[in-house]
ZAVEX-618214 format. One record per residue (C-alpha): y negated, z negated, x negated; residue in one letter. Coordinates in nm, 4 decimals. Layout:
BEGIN
(bavex (Y; Z; X); A);
...
This chain:
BEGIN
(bavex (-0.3068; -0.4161; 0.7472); X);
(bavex (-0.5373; -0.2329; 0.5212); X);
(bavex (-0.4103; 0.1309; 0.3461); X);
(bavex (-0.6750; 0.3476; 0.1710); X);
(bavex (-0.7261; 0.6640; 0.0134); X);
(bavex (-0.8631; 0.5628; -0.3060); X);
(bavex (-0.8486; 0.4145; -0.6752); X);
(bavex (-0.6547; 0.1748; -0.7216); X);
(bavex (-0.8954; -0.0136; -0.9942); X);
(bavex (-1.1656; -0.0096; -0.7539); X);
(bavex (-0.9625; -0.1208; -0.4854); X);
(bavex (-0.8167; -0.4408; -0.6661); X);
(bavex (-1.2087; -0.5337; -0.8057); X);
(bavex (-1.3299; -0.5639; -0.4210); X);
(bavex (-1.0387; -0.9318; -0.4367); X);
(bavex (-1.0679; -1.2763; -0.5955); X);
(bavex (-0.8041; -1.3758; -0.8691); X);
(bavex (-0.4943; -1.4220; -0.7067); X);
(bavex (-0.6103; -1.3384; -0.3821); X);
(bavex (-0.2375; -1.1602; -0.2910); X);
(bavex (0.0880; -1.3719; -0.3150); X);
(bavex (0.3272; -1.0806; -0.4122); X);
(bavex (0.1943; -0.7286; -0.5826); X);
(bavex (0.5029; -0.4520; -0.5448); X);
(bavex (0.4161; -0.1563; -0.7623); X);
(bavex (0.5523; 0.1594; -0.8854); X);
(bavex (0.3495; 0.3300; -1.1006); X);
(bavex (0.3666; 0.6326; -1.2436); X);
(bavex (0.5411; 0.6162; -1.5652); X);
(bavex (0.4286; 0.9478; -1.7368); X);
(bavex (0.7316; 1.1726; -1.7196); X);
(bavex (0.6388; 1.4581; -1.5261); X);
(bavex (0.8167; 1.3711; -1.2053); X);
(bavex (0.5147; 1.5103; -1.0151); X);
(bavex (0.6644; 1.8570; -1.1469); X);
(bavex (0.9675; 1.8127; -1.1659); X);
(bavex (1.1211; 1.8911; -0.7987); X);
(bavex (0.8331; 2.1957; -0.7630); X);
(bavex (1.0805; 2.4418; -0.8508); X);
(bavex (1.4125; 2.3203; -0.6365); X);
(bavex (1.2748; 2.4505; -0.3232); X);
(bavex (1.5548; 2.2496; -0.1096); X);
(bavex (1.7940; 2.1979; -0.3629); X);
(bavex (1.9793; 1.8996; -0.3382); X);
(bavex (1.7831; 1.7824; -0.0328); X);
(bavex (1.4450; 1.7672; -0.2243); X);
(bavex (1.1340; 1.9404; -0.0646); X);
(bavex (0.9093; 2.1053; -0.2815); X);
(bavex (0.6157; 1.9065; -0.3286); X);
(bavex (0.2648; 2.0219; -0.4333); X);
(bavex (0.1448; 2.0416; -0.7782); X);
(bavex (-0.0457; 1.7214; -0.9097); X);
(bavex (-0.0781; 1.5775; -1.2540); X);
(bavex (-0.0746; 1.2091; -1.1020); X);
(bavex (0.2545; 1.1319; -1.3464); X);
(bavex (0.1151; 1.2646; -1.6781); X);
(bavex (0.0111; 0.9473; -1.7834); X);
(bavex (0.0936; 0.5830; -1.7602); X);
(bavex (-0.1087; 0.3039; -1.6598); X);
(bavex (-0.2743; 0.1695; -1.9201); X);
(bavex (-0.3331; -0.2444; -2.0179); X);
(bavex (-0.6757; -0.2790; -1.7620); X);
(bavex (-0.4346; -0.1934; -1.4624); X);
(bavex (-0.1676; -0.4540; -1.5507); X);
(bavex (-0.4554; -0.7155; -1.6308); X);
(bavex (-0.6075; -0.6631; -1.3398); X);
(bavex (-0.2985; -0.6238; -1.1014); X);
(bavex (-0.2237; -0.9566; -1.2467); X);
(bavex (-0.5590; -1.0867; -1.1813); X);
(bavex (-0.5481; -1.0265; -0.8105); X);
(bavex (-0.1486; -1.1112; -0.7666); X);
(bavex (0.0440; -1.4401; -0.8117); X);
(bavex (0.3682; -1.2572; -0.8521); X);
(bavex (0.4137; -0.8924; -0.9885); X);
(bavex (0.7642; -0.6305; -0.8900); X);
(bavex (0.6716; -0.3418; -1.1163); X);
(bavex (0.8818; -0.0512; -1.0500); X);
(bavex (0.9845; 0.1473; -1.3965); X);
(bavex (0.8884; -0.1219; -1.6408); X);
(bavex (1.1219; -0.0083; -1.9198); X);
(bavex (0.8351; 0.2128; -2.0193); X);
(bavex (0.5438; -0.0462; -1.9986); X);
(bavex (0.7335; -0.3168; -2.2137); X);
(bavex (0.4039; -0.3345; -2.4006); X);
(bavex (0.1960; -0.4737; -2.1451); X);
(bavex (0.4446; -0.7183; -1.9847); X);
(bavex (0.5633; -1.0840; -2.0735); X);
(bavex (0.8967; -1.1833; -2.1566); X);
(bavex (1.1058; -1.2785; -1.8132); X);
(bavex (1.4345; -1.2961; -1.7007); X);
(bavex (1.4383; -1.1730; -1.3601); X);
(bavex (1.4785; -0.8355; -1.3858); X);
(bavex (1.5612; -0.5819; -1.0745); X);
(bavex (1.8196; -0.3160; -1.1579); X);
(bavex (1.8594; -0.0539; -0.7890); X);
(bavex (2.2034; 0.1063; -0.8788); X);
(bavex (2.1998; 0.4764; -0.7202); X);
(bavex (2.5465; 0.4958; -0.6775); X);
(bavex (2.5403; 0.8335; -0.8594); X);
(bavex (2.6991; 0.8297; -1.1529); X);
(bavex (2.7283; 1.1223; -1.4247); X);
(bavex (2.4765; 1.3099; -1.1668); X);
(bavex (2.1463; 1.4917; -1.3610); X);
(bavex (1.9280; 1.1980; -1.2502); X);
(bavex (1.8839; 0.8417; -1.3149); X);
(bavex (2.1911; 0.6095; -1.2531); X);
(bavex (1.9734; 0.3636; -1.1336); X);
(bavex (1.5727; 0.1959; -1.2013); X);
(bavex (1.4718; -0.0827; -1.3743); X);
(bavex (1.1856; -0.3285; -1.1696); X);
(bavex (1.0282; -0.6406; -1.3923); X);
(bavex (0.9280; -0.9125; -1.2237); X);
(bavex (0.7094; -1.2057; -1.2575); X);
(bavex (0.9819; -1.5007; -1.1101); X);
(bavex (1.1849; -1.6960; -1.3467); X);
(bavex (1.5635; -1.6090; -1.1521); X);
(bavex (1.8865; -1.4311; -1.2230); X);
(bavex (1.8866; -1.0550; -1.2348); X);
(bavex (1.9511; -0.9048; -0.9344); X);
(bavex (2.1079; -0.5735; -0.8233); X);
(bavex (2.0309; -0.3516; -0.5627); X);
(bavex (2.2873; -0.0866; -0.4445); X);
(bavex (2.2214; 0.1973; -0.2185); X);
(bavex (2.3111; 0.5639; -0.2248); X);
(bavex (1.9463; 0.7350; -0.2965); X);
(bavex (2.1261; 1.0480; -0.1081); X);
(bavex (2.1846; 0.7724; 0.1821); X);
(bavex (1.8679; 0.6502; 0.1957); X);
(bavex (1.7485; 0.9949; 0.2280); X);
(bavex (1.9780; 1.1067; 0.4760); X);
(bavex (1.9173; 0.8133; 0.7309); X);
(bavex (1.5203; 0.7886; 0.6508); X);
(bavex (1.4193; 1.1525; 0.7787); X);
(bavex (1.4405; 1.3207; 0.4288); X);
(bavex (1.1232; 1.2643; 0.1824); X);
(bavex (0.7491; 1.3416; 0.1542); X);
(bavex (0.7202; 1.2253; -0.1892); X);
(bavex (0.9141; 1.3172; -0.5404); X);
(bavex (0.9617; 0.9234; -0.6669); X);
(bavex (1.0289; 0.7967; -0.2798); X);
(bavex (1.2040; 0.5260; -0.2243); X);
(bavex (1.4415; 0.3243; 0.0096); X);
(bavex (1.2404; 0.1221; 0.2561); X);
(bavex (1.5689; -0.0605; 0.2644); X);
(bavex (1.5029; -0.1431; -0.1021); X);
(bavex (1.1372; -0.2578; -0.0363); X);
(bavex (1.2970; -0.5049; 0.2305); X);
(bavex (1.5770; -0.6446; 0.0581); X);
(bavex (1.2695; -0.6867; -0.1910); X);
(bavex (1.0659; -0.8666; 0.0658); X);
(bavex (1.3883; -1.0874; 0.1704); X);
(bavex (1.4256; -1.1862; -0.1703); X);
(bavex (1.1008; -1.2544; -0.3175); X);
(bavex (0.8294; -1.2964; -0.0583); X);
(bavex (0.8131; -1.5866; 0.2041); X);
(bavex (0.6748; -1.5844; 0.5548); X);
(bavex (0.2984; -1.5466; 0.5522); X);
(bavex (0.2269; -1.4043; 0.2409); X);
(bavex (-0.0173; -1.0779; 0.1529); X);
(bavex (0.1485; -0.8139; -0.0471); X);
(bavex (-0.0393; -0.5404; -0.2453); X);
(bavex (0.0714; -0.1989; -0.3507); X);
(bavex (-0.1301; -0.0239; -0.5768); X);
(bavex (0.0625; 0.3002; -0.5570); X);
(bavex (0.1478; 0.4054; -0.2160); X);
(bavex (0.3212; 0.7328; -0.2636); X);
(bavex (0.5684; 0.7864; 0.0370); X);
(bavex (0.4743; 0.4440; 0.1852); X);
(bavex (0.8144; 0.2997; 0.2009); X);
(bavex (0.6763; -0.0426; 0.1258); X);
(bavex (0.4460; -0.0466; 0.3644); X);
(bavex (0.6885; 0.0398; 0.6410); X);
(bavex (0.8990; -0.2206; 0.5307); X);
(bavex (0.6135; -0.4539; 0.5409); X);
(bavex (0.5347; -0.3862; 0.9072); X);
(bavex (0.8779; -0.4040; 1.0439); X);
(bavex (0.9444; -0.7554; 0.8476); X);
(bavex (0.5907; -0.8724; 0.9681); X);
(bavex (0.3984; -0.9437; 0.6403); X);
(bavex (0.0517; -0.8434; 0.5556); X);
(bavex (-0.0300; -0.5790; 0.3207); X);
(bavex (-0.3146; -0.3922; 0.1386); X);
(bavex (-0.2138; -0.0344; 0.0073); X);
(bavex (-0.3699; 0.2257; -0.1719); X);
(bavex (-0.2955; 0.6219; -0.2401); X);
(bavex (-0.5302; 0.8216; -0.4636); X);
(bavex (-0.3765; 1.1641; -0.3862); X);
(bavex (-0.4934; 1.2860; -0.0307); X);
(bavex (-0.2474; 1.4696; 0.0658); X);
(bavex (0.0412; 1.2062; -0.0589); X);
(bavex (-0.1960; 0.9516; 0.1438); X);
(bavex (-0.2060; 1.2256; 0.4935); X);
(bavex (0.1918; 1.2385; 0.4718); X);
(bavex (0.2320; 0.8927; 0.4459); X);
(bavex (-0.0237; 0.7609; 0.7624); X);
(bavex (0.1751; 1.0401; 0.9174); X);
(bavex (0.5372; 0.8461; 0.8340); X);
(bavex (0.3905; 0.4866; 0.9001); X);
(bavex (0.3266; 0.6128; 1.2499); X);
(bavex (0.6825; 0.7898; 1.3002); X);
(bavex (0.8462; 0.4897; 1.1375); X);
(bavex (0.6935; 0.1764; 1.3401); X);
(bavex (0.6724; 0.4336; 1.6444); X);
(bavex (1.0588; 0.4447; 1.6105); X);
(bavex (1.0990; 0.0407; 1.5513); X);
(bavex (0.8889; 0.0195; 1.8276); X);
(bavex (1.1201; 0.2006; 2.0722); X);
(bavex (1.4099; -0.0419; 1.9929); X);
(bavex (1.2175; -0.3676; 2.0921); X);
């Protein structure tokens, strides 16, 4: 298990072409969402998070040449607004919120790299919240979405990589379905909160073995 605090360009040129079987990104897709729960202060559940600029900008074509480099197969979270840099496939991800007509998102969009059916993922983000100790990060999600992910589209044995830790969902779900993983965080403080929840998380998993 390897998670860093560092780029996540440098980290992916340190690994041979296709040295991970499954990639699972979600990077940031320029919209502001690293401001936009500042000024909520609690409301609606949120925390208020501190200021960064980490979702001014996208991701530009060296990332998603390079993530594909490293990766046999690619999840990329939000990929409705990097259409440009991805191929044609049919096996799109849709996670359905559950929250209709609400000021946020009905649901995300994932592209993926398999040739398979569109799939659908439903869970209440205000669930997921509720019964995963609330949120260190403004674009968390599930880690019951990362392993319905992992139960879908990975097989025993193989190394994912996640290029964009944030809240580290996906790497919690990673260590209580057993697979390998290499993670990386640029912001320090996003990458202090979440060694802090990977510790709380498989601490509680590990009290129900």
């Amino acid at each position: 298990m390897v998670f860093e605090n560092c780029d996540n360009m440098e980290l992916m040129a340190r690994y041979e072409d296709n040295h991970f079987d499954l990639a699972i990104v979600d990077p940031p897709y320029g919209i502001g969402a690293d401001k936009a729960n500042n000024s909520n202060n609690g409301n609606f559940g949120f925390n208020k998070y501190h200021s960064t600029d980490w979702d001014s900008s996208r991701p530009n074509l060296e990332y998603f040449n390079e993530l594909k480099r490293v990766s046999r197969n690619q999840i990329i979270w939000g990929a409705n607004y990097f259409t440009e840099f991805l191929e044609n496939k049919m096996c799109w991800i849709v996670w359905d919120k559950k929250q209709d007509n609400f000021s946020f998102s009905d649901g995300e969009l994932a592209y993926t790299s398999f040739d398979a059916k569109l799939k659908f993922f439903r869970c209440s983000r205000s669930f997921a919240r509720n019964s995963e100790g609330g949120r260190i990060h403004p674009t968390q999600k599930p880690i019951a979405l990362y392993k319905w992910l992992l139960s879908n589209y990975a097989k025993e044995g193989d190394l994912i990589l996640d290029t964009h830790v944030g809240s580290a969902s996906s790497l919690i779900a990673c260590e209580q379905m057993g697979f390998d993983y290499v993670g990386c965080e640029l912001d320090p403080e996003y990458y202090e909160k979440a060694c802090e929840r990977i510790k709380e998380e498989t601490a509680q998993a590990d009290m129900f073995i």
